[in-house]
C-alpha positions as CSV (number, residue, x, y, z in Angstrom):
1,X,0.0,0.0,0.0
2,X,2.7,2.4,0.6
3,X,4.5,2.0,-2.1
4,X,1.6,2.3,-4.3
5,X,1.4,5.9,-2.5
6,X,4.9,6.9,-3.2
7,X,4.5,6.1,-6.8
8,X,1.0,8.2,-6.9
9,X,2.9,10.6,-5.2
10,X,6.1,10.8,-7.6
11,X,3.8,10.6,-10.5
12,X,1.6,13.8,-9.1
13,X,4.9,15.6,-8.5
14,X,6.5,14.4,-12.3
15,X,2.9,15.8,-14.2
16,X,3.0,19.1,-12.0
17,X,6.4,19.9,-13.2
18,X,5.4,19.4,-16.7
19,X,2.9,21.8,-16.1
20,X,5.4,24.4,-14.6
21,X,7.6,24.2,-17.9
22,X,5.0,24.6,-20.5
23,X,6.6,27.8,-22.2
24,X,8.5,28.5,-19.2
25,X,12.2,30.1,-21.6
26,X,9.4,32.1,-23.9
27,X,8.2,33.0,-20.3
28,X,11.5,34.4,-19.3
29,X,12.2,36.2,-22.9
30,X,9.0,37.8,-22.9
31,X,9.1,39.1,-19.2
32,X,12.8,40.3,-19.9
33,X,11.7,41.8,-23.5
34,X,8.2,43.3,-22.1
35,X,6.5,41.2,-24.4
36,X,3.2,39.7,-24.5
37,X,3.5,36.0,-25.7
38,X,0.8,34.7,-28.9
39,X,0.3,31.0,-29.2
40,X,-1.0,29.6,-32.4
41,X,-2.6,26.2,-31.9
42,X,-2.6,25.0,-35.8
43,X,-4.0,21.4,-36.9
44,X,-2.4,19.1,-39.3
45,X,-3.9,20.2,-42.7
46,X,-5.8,22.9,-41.7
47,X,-6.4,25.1,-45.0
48,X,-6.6,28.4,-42.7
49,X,-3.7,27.7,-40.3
50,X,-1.5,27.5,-43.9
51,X,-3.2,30.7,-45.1
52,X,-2.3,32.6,-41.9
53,X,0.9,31.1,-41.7
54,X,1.9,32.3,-45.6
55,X,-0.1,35.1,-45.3
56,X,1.0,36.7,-41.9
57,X,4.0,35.2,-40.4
58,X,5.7,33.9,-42.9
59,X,5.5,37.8,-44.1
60,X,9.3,39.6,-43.1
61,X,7.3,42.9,-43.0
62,X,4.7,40.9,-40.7
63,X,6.2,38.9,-38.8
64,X,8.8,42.2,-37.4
65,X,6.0,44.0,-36.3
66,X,4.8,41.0,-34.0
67,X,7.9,40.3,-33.1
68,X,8.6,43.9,-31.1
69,X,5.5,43.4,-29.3
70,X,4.7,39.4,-29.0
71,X,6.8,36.3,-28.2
72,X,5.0,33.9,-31.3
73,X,5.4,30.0,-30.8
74,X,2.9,27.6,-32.9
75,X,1.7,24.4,-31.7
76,X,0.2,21.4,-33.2
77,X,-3.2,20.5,-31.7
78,X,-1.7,17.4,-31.0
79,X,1.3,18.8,-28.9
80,X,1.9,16.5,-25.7
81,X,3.0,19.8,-23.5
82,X,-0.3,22.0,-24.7
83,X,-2.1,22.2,-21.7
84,X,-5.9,20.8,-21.3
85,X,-6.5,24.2,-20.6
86,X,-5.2,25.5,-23.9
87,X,-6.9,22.8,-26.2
88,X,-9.7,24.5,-28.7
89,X,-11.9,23.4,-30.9
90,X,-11.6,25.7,-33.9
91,X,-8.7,26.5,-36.0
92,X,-6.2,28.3,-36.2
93,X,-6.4,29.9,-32.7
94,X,-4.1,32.5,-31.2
95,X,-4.2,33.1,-28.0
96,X,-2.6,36.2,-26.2
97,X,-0.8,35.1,-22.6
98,X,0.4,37.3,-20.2
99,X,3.8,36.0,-19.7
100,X,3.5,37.0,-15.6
101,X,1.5,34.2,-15.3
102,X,0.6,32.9,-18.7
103,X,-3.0,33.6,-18.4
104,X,-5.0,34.0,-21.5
105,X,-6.0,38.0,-22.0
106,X,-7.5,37.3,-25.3
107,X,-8.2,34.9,-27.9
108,X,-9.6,34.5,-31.3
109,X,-10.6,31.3,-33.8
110,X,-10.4,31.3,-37.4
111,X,-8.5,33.4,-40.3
112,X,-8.2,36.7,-40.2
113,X,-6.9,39.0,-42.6
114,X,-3.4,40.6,-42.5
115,X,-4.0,44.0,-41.4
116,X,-6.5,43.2,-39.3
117,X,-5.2,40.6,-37.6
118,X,-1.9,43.3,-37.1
119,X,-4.2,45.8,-35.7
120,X,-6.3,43.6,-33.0
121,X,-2.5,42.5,-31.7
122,X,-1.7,46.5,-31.5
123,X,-4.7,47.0,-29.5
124,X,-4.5,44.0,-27.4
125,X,-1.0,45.1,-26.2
126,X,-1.6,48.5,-25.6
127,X,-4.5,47.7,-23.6
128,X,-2.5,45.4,-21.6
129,X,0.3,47.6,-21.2
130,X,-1.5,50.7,-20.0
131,X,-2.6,49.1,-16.6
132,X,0.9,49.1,-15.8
């Protein structure tokens, strides 16, 4: 019986570590950068996940202007460190953490095109950062 415990217990304290390093360096960066962080969750094959990704962030004059304000990582759906929490039905879907505690402040589903997708990440930080 106790040994049954101590492996329950070692297996409780092994997931909750996981956990703690889900984005834990982009964590870091974007704290030390004042950065927000934007997650793409993308599925295999999904025809609007490839038309964001060619259309925005594959874009060099794009991608620079996330990249002063947002941290960007993409993740497959099927991604063993994506949090439960994280996991969404529709895609693509970018979510905007706060890298103090990697909460979500915002999130959206679906394409969107360029320049609006530029502006709504404009907004988003400088709503964040003016409670500061």
């Amino acid at each position: 019986m106790k040994r049954w415990f101590c492996i329950s217990i070692a297996f409780l304290f092994s997931m909750l570590s996981l956990k703690a390093e889900f984005l834990e360096l982009e964590r870091q960066l974007a704290l030390k950068e004042n950065k927000l962080i934007l997650v793409s969750v993308v599925k295999e094959g999904c025809p609007y996940c490839l038309k964001m990704q060619n259309e925005i962030f594959d874009v060099p004059k794009f991608n620079q202007q996330i990249a002063k304000k947002y941290l960007h990582v993409t993740l497959l759906q099927e991604d063993a460190t994506l949090p439960q929490a994280l996991h969404v039905k529709y895609f693509p879907t970018n979510l905007i953490l706060s890298p103090r505690d990697l909460k979500v402040i915002d999130e959206f589903a679906g394409y969107m095109e360029p320049m609006s997708f530029i502006e709504l990440l404009d907004e988003v930080y400088a709503q964040e950062f003016k409670s500061f």
